[in-house]
N, C-alpha and C positions, 0 to 999 in steps of 0.2 A: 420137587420135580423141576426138571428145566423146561424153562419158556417152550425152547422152540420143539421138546417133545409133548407139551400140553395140548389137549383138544382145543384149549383158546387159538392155540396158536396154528394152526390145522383149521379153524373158521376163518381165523384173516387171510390166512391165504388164499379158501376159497370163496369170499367175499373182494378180495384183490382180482381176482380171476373173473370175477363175474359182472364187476364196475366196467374190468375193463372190455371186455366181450360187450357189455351192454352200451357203453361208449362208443364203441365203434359200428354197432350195429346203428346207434342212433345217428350217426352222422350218415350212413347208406342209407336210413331210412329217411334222412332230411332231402338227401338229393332224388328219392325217390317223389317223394312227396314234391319236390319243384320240378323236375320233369312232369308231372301230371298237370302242373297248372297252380297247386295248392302252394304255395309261397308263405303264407302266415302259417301252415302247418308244418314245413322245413323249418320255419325257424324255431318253433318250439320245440322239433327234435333238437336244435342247436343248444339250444338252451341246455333241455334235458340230460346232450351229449356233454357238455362243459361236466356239468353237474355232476357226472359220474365219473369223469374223468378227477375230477375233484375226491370224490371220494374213496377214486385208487390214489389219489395221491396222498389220503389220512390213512387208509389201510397198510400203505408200503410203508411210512413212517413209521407206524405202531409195528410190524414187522421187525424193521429194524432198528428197535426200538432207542426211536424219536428221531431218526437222522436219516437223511434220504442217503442214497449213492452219488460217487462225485463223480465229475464228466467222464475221469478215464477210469472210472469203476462200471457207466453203462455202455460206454465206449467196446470195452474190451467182451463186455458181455454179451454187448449185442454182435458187435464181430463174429463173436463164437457160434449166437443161434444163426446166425444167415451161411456161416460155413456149412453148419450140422446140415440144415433145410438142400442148400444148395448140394454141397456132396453127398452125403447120405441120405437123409428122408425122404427129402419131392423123388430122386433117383429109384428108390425102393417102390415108393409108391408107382409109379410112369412104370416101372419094368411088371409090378402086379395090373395094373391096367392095359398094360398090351399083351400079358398072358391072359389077359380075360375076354381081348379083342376090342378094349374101351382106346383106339389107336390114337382119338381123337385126344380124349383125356391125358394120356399118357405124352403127348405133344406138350399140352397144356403144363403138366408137372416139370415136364424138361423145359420147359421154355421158362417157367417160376424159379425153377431152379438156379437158373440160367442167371436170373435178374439180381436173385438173392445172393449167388456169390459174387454180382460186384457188388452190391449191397456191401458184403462184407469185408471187401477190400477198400471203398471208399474209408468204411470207419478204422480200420486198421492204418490207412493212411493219418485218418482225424486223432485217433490216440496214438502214435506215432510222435505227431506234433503236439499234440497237448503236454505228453511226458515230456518231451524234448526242450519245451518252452518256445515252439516255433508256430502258435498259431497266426500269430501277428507282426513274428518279427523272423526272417529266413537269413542264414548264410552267405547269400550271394543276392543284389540288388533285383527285388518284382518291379511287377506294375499290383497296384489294389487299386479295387472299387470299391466305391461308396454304394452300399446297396439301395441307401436313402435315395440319394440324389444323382450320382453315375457319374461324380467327380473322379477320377483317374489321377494317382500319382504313384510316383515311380521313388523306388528305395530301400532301406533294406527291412524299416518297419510301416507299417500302414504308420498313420497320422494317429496321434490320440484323439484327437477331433478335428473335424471333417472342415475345411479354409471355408468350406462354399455352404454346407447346411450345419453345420456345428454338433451331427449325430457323433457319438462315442466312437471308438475304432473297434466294438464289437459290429458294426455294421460296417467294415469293411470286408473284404475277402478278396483272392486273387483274380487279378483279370484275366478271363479265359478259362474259369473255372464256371462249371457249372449251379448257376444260381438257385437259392433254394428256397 
């Protein structure tokens, strides 16, 4: 029998599914808990939240068995769900909730929709340049920032390291681009 038609293989995934839902419910539930006041109970959702985010990242592994996805592998894939979401699905959904008179809702979808296809043009920009070999070094002379420190130079590559904090040139990115 192959792996990925096995019931083994059919629990990782929805053990994958369920870290990560659980992950992120945990961290909503952290910022729930510090809006109330409870501060040591935020952070043990934080805690909790890591935690399972940890264990979608041993389930995606053993998925793919033993090797994660490389940047322009989730790059190109997540492109893909924020187009689907954005063109197709929130759209179906917003047109089923305004046939149902939910106008308010149906805003709500369009407007998600809305965010997710740039969502998915940002990454399509970002594996764009990752294939291209231009995350750090462009065609024609930038400006980059140090996202460390907010040292600014000007060229055609960021700096391998930074004159003024000595962080890596993974902590550069361009000036005038939006920080993340």
């Amino acid at each position: 029998m192959e792996f990925q038609q096995s019931r083994t293989y059919a629990n990782l995934q929805n053990a994958y599914e369920m870290e990560l839902m659980q992950s992120t419910l945990y961290s909503i539930y952290g910022d729930i808990a510090r809006q109330e006041g409870y501060r040591q109970i935020g952070n043990i959702y934080d805690i909790f939240q890591r935690n399972n985010k940890e264990h979608a990242r041993i389930w995606l592994r053993r998925l793919n068995e033993g090797s994660l996805p490389t940047t322009a592998d989730t790059l190109s894939t997540s492109a893909n769900v924020e187009n689907y979401k954005g063109n197709q699905l929130y759209r179906e959904y917003a047109n089923i909730a305004s046939e149902e008179g939910y106008n308010d809702i149906a805003n709500l979808f369009n407007g998600i929709a809305n965010i997710d296809l740039n969502h998915g043009l940002q990454l399509e920009i970002q594996y764009s340049d990752v294939v291209r070999g231009e995350v750090f070094c462009k065609p024609q002379a930038q400006l980059w920032i140090c996202m460390q420190c907010g040292n600014i130079m000007n060229g055609l590559c960021a700096p391998e390291i930074c004159p003024v904090c000595g962080f890596p040139q993974g902590y550069y990115r361009l000036y005038g681009t939006e920080p993340i």
